[in-house]
C-alpha positions, -999 to 999 in steps of 0.1 A, spaced: 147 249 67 120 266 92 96 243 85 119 210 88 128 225 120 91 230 131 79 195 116 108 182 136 101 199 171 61 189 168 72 150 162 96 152 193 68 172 215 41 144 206 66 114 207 70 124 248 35 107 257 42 76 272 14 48 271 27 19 276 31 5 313 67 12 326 88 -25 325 126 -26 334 153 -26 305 161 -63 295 187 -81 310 176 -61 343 156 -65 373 134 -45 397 154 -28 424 157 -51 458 128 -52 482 128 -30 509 146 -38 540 123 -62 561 101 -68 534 90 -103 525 75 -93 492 93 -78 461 63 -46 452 57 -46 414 63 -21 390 30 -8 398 32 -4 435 69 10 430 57 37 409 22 47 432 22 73 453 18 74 492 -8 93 505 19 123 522 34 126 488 2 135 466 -19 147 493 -59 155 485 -66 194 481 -91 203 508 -97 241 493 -128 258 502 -136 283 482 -152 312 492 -185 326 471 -191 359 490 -169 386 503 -169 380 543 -150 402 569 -120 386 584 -120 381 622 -95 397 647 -64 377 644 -44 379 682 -13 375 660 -16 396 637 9 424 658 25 453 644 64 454 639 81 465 667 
């Protein structure tokens, strides 16, 4: 019974990728275009991300140990 259990949880985990591209359900269309728009967006363009929402990671990473400047803010509780 374990094993059926475990058999059955592994063919649910790797059934979850999804590699086909995304198309609405038949009988069913794209939502509307947006308000003032001339141009119903695709599938695609519905699905990608704006700029704001997925923003780049601008991380430097420091490679040495450096002391921190004064900070004027940085005030004790009063």
């Amino acid at each position: 019974m374990k094993k059926i259990l475990i058999a059955a949880s592994a063919l649910a985990i790797a059934s979850c990728g999804q590699k086909a591209d995304l198309k609405p359900p038949q009988g069913s269309a794209l939502p509307p275009a947006p308000y003032g728009s001339e141009v119903q967006p695709s599938a695609a363009e519905l699905l990608a991300l704006d700029p704001q929402a997925a923003p780049d990671r601008s991380v430097e990473l420091r490679t040495r140990s450096e002391e921190r400047e004064d900070d004027p803010f940085d005030l004790p509780p009063e």
